[in-house]
C-alpha positions as CSV (number, residue, x, y, z in Angstrom):
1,X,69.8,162.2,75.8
2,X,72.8,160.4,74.3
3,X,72.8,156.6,74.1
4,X,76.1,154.7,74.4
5,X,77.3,152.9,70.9
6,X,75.9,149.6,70.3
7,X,77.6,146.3,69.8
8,X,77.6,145.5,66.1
9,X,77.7,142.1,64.6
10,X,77.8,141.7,61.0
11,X,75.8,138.5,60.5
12,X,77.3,137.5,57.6
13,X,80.4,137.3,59.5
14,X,79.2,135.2,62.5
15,X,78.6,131.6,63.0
16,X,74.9,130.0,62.7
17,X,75.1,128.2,65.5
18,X,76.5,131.1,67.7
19,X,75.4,134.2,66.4
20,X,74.9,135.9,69.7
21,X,78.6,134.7,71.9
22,X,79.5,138.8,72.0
23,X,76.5,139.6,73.3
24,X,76.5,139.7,77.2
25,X,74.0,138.3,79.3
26,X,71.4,139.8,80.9
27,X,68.3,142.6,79.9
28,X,69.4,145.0,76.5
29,X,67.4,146.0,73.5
30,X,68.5,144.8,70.2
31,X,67.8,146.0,66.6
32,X,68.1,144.1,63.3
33,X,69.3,146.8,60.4
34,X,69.2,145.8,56.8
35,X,71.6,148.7,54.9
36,X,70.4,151.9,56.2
37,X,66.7,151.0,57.8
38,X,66.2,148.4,60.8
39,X,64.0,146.2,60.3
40,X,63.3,145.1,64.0
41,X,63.8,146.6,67.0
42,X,62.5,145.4,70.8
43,X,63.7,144.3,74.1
44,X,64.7,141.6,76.3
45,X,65.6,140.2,79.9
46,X,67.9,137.9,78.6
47,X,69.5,139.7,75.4
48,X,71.4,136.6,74.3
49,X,68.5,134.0,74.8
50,X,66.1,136.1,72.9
51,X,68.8,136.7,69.8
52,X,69.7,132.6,69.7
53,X,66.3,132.1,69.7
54,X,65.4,134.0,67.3
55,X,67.6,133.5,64.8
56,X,67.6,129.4,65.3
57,X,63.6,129.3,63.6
58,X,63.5,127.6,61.6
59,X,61.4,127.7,58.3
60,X,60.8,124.0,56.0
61,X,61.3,126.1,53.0
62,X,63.9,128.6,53.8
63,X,65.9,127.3,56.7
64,X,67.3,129.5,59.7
65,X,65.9,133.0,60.1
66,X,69.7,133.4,61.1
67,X,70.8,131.7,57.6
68,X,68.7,134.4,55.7
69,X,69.3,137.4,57.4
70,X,73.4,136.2,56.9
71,X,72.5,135.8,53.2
72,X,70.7,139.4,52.7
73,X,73.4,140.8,54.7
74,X,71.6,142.4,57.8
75,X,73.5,143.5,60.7
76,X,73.2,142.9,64.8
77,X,72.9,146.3,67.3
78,X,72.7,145.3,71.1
79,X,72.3,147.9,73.9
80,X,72.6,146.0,76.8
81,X,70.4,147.8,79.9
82,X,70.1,147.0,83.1
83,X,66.2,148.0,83.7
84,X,63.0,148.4,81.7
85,X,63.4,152.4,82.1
86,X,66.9,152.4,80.2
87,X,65.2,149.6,77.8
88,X,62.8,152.5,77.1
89,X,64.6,155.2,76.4
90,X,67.4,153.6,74.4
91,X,64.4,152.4,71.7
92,X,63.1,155.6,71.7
93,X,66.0,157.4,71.6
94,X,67.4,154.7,68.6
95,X,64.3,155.4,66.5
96,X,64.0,159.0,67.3
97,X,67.4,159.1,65.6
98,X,66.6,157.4,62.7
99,X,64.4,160.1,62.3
100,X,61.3,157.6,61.5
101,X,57.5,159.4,61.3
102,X,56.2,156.5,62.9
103,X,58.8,156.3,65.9
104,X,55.8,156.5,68.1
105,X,53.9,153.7,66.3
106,X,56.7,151.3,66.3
107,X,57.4,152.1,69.9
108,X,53.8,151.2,70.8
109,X,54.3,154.7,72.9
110,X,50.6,156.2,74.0
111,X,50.6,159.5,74.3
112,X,48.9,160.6,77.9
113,X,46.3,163.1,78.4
114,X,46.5,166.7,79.8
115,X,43.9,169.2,81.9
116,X,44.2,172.3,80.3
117,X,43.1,176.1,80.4
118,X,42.4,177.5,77.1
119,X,43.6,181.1,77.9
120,X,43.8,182.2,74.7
121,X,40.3,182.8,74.7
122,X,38.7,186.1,76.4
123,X,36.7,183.4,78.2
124,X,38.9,180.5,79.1
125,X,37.3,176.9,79.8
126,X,38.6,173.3,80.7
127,X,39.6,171.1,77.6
128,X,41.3,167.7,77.5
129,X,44.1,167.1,75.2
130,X,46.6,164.6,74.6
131,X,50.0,167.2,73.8
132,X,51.4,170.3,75.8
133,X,50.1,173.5,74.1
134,X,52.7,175.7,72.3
135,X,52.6,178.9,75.0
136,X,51.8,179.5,78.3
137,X,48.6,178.1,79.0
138,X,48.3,176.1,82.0
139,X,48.6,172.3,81.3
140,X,48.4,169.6,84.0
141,X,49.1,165.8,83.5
142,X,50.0,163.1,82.5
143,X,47.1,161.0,82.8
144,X,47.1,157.4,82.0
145,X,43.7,157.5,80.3
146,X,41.3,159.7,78.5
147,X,38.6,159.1,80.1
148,X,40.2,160.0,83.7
149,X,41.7,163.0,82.6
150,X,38.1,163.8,81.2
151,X,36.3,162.7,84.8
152,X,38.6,164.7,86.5
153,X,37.8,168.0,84.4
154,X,34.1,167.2,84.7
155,X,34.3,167.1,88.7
156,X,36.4,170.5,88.7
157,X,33.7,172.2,86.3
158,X,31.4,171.4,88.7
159,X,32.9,173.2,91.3
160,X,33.4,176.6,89.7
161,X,31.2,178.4,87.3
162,X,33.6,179.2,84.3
163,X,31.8,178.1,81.0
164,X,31.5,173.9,79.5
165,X,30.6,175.0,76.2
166,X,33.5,175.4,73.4
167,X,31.8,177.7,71.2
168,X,33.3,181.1,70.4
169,X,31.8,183.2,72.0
170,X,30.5,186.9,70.8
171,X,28.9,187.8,73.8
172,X,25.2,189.7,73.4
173,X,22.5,190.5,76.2
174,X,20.2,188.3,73.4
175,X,22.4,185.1,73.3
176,X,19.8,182.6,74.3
177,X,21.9,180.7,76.7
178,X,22.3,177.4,77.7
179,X,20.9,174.6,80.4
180,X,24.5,175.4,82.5
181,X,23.3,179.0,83.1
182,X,20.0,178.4,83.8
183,X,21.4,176.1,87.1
184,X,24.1,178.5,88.0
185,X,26.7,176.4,86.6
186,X,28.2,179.3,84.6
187,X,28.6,183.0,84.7
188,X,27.5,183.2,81.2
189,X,29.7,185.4,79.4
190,X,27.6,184.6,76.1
191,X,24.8,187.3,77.4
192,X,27.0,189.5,79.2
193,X,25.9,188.3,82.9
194,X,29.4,188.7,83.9
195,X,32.5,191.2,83.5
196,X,35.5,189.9,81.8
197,X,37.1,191.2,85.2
198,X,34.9,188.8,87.5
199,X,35.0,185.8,84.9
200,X,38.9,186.2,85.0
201,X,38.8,185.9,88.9
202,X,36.8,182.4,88.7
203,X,39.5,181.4,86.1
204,X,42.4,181.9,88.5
205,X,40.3,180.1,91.6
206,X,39.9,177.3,88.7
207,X,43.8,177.8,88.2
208,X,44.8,177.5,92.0
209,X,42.6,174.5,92.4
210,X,44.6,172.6,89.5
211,X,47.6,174.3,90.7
212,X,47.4,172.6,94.5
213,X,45.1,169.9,93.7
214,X,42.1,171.4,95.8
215,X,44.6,172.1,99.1
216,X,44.1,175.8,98.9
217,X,40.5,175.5,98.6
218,X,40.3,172.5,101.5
219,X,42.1,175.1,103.9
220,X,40.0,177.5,103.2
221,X,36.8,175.6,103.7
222,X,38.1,173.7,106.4
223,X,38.6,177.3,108.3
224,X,34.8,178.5,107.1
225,X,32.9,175.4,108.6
226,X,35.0,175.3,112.0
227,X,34.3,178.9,112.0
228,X,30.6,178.4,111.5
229,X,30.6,175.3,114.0
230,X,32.0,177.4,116.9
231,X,29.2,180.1,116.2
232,X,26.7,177.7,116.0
233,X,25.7,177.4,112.7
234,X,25.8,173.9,112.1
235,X,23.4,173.5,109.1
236,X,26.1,175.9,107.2
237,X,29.1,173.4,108.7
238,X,27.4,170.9,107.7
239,X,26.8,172.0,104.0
240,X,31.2,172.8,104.2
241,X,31.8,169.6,105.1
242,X,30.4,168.0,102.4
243,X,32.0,170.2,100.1
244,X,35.5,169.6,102.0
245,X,34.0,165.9,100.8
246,X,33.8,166.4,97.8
247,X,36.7,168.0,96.9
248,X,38.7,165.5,98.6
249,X,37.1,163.2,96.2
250,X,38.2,165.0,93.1
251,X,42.0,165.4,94.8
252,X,41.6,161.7,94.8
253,X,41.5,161.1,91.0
254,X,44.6,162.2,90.1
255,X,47.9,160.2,90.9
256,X,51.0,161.4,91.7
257,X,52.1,162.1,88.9
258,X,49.7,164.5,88.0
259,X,50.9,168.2,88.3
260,X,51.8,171.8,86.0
261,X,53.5,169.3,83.2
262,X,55.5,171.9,81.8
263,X,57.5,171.4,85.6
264,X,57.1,168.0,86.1
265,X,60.7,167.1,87.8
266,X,61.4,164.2,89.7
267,X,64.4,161.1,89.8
268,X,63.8,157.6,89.0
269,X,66.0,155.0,90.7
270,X,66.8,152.1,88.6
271,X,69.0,149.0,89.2
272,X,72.9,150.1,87.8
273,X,75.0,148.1,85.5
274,X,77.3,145.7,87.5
275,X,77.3,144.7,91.0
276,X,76.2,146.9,94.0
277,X,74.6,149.6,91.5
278,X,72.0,151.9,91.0
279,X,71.1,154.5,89.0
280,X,69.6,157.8,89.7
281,X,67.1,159.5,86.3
282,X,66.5,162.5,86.9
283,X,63.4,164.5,84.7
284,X,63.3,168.1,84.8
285,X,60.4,170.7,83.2
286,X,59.2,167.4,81.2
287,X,62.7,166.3,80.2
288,X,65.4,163.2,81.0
289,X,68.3,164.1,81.5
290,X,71.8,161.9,81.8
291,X,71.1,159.7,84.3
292,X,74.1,159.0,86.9
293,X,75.2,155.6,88.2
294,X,76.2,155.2,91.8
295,X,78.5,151.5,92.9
296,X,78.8,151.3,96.6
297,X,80.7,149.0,98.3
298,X,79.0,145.2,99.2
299,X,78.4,146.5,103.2
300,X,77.1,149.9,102.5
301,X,74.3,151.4,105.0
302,X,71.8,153.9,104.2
303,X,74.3,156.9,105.5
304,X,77.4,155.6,103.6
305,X,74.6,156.1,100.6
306,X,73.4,159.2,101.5
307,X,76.9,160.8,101.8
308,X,77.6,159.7,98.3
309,X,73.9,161.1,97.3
310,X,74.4,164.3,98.6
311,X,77.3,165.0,95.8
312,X,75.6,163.8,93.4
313,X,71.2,164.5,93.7
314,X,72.4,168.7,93.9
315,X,73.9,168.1,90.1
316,X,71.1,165.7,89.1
317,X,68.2,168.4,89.5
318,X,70.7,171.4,88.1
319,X,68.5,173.3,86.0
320,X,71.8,175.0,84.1
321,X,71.9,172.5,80.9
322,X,69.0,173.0,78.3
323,X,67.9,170.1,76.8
324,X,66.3,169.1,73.6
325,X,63.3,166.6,73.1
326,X,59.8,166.6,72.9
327,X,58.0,166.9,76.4
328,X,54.7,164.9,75.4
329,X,57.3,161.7,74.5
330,X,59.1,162.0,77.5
331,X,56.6,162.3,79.9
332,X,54.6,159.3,78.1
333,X,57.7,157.1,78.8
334,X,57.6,158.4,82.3
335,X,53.9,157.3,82.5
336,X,53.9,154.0,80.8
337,X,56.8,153.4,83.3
338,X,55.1,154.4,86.3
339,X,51.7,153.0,85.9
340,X,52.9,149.3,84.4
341,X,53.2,146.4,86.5
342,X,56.7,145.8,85.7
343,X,57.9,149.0,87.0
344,X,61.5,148.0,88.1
345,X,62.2,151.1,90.2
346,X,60.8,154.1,92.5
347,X,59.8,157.8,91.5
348,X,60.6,160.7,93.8
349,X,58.6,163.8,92.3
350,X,60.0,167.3,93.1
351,X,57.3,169.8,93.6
352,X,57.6,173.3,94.1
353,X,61.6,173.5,93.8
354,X,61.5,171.3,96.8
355,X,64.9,169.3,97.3
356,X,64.1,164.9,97.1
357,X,64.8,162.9,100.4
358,X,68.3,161.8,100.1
359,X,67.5,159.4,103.1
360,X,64.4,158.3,101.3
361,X,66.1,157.4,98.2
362,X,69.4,155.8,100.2
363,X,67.3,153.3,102.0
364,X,65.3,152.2,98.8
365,X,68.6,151.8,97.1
366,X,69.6,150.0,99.6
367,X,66.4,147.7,99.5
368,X,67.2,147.5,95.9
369,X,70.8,146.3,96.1
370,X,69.4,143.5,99.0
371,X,67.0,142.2,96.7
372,X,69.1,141.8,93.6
373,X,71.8,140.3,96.0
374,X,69.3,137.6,96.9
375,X,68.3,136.6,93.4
């Protein structure tokens, strides 16, 4: 994604006392570069406050941080934004330029955690990791944390009987086994219980249920225990409604974020730059994309909106442009975003190829523009 060029103030050419008078008022990110490297780089919701501040401390020995950086020469980059999303993205996309090792250290950017299927194994199994696997093996995420991407795997293994262990296995009718087996938790490839055919079958029901998030398997169970109900079998209904429980509870420990991560598309809608603004981020197969501004006029409805959305969401979520970045980094912005409490801004996620809600996303712009109005 392309960043717009900064405004550049050569210190040594500005006043002490007004270093920051180009700079405009209002959120921006803003980077201190001595020659070639920068030396600081963060954010603010008032750009110009932050930069007088900052260069006005003032040191017994030394003077004004302002008076030293003018002395060693250093120069001023402001990006003014106008919500913590663009903040984001301009500071990663500013160091991921500079082509820094540490862009994600500096960035304080936490990777998120994935679900995935290790099919490159003749016995494939659940393992958590925290990057999208070179190939096609099924991935799902992001999730926030370890540990729920881990409790979430746990409660899906429990279901099925594909194997917990990660050992290589060189199945043998003498393998000795393991406690899983011995419960009819697993199939147990490792003593040849099972046919690579039938161990591939519980793969894909594992598959499907990370696929839908346990629907396919709720409407199928639903259908068993109503059909055991009407024929009077109500210790077996009973038994299917607890497992309709249960894996409602698992459903319930994944947010909405959570789906196949190599097709995670959606559009976040973000305050715009002037007055009576928004603007429209759209993320496609794990990627940003160039995000679109929208101005409307001061008594716009939800249908004025929408007819100015529905020219511009069909481009937004065009699959046609390829794009370049690094899917783990963009989808850990996305999640850092999402899950903060100073999320500025709403996430509409397209599943399935489905098209957003134009009327949805009209009358939270609308909310939006009110709310700003008011402030």
């Amino acid at each position: 994604m392309e960043i717009f060029p900064p405004i550049t103030i050569p210190l040594w050419e500005s006043e002490a006392s007004e270093p920051a008078a180009p700079i405009p008022k209002g959120p921006g990110v803003y980077a201190f570069r001595a020659g070639k490297e920068i030396v600081h780089l963060s954010w603010s919701a008032q750009l110009n406050t932050r930069i007088v501040r900052l260069l006005s401390r003032t040191n017994a020995a030394n003077g004004t941080l302002g008076s030293r950086m003018k002395e060693a020469g250093f120069v001023l980059h402001c990006w003014p934004t106008a919500s913590r999303l663009e903040s984001s993205i301009v500071m990663y996309e500013v160091l991921r330029s500079e082509g820094l090792a540490d862009y994600r250290k500096r960035l304080r950017l936490r990777l998120p955690w994935f679900v995935t299927l290790t099919t490159r194994d003749p016995f494939p199994r659940l393992s958590v990791v925290n990057r999208i696997p070179s190939g096609n093996e099924p991935v799902f995420g992001p999730f926030q944390f370890r540990d729920g991407a881990q409790r979430y795997a746990d409660n899906v293994l429990g279901c099925f009987q594909i194997r917990k262990c990660t050992d290589v296995l060189i199945p043998d009718p003498s393998h000795p086994g393991c406690l899983y087996g011995e419960i009819k938790q697993c199939l147990r490839p490792c003593q040849k219980a099972v046919t690579e055919a039938d161990y591939v079958a519980e793969v894909q029901r594992v598959y499907s249920f990370l696929l839908t998030n346990g629907d396919t398997d709720l409407r199928g169970l639903s259908k068993a225990r109503d059909e055991a109900a009407r024929a009077l079998q109500f210790e077996k209904a009973a038994d299917l409604h607890k497992s309709i429980a249960k894996v409602k509870e698992i459903g319930r420990l994944r947010d909405e974020l959570v789906c196949d991560a190599r097709s995670l598309s959606g559009i976040a809608l973000t305050k715009g730059a002037g007055a009576n603004s928004f603007r429209l981020w759209p993320m496609l197969n794990g990627l940003w994309r160039e995000p679109t501004q929208i101005t409307v006029e001061e008594d716009a409805t939800p249908e004025s909106i929408g007819e100015k959305l529905q020219g511009s969401v069909p481009e937004l979520i065009s699959d046609e442009l390829e794009v370049a970045g690094d899917a783990v980094d963009h989808l850990a912005i996305l999640a850092r975003w999402y899950h903060s409490s100073w999320r500025d801004g709403h996430w509409y996620p397209l599943r399935s190829g489905a098209k957003p809600s134009v009327r949805r996303i009209s009358k939270a712009a609308l909310r939006m523009l009110r709310e700003d109005a008011n402030q």
